[in-house]
C-alpha positions, 0 to 999 in steps of 0.5 A: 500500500505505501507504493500505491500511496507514493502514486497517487499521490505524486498524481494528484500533486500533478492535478493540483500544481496544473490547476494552481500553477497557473499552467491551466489558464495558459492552456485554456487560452489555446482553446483546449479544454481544461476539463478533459484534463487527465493526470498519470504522475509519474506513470506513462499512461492514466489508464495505467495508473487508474487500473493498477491502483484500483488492484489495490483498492479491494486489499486497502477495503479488506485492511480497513475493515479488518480487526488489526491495530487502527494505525494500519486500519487508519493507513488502509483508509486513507489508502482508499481515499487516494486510490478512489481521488486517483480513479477520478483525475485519470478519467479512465473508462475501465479504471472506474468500471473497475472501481465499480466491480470492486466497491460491488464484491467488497460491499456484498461480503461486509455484515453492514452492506449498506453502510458501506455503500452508502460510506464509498458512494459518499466518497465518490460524489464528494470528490466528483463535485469537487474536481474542475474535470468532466468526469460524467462528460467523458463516461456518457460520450465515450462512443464519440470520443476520438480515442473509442474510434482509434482503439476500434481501428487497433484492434480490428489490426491486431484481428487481421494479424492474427488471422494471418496465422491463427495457430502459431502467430506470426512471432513474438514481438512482430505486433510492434513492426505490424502496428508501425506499419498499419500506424506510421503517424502514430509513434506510440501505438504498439499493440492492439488494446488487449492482452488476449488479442495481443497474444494471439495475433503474437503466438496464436491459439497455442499462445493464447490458450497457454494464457487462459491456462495460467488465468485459471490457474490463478483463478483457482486460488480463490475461494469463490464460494465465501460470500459471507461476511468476514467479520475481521477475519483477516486471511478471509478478507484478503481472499476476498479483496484478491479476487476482486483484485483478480477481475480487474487484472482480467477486465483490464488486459481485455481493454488495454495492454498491460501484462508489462506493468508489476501490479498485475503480476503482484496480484498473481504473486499475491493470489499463488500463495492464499492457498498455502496462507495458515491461520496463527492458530493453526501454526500455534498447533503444528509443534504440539501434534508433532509433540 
């Protein structure tokens, strides 16, 4: 979480010193508007930024409703503050459809739903009065806006690429000289939008499979029939938060490309090992059957 916090809040030191820089109202008298505004710190992308910290937005929810000491509780909280401001500055679609698949898992394993819900939807309309971005603007134009079209065109691409040779792909690293061709304005496309389709037009059927592959394996760390309230359990809470964290990771390599960025690989690290997770007291007790 102290990573997490370091992003967001070297991104929302960004949004703040360009509204009260002074930067802002130079830009707006190029007739740009202002309000369209996205903030990603010191990551390349908002996309990025807003998917990779909203992995962690389940866990922060998990710590703060846990019974461990209210400092880390306390810290765990203000997490979730940060990570839900960072969601909002991005103004990324997939973050905050994201953000709304998590705040949904995590409210239906908490004993008081409703004053939880309540408690993030308060957070979420409290910051979206404040912020001078067209947040709402983005989310309801998103079918005419000039990025929807060029992610169409990328993806139809990484389609054509990939029918090229559907069994083997055409190779590992050919989507980047096959995009530079399809794109040659267009220095910074590299890659069809999406992780399944990436792989696919790369190593075809047999690359693709092998990713699904290691998707159901990490799926099936999880227990996907505790839905009951966790009640502090920590070990409980973290299975919970983790697979929610889980359906981001798999929500965002479907609308972008991001197997290169570390979040998403902690998320598998950390879901690989809830199996072999024990309880303190199940530990306490493995010297005395030994005994």
């Amino acid at each position: 979480m102290l990573g997490a916090c370091f992003s967001c809040v070297v991104a929302l030191k960004s949004f703040v010193d360009f509204f009260t820089g002074g930067a802002a109202a130079q830009v707006a008298v190029s007739a740009v508007d202002v309000t369209k505004a996205r903030f990603a710190g010191h990551w390349v992308d908002p996309n990025y930024l807003s998917t990779s910290m909203v992995c962690y937005l389940a866990p922060s929810i998990a710590i703060w409703r846990s019974k461990l000491s209210w400092a880390l509780r306390y810290f765990a909280l203000a997490t979730t503050v940060l990570i839900s401001t960072i969601v909002i500055i991005t103004i990324s679609r997939t973050g905050m459809i994201a953000a709304f698949f998590v705040i949904v898992m995590m409210v239906a394993v908490q004993r008081r739903r409703l004053l939880l819900g309540v408690s993030l939807a308060a957070l979420f309309l409290v910051l979206l009065s404040f912020t001078p971005i067209d947040v709402m603007g983005r989310l309801m134009n998103s079918s005419f806006d000039a990025s929807s079209g060029e992610r169409g065109k990328l993806l139809e691409a990484g389609w054509n690429m990939f029918l090229r040779d559907p069994v083997f792909g055409s190779g590992l690293g050919t989507l980047r000289i096959n995009m530079t061709n399809e794109f040659p304005h267009n220095h910074t496309t590299i890659s069809a939008h999406n992780n399944y389709l990436d792989m696919a037009a790369e190593a075809g059927l047999i690359g693709l499979g092998l990713l699904i592959a290691l998707l159901i394996i990490i799926g099936k760390s999880f227990n996907w029939r505790d839905w009951a309230p966790a009640d502090g359990d920590l070990f409980r809470g973290l299975n919970q938060a983790l697979r929610a964290s889980f359906i981001v990771v798999l929500l965002s390599f479907a609308t972008f490309t991001t197997y290169l960025y570390a979040p998403y690989w902690m998320v598998f690290i950390l879901a690989s090992t809830l199996p072999f997770m024990e309880r303190p007291a199940d530990v306490r007790a493995i010297p005395s059957e030994r005994g």
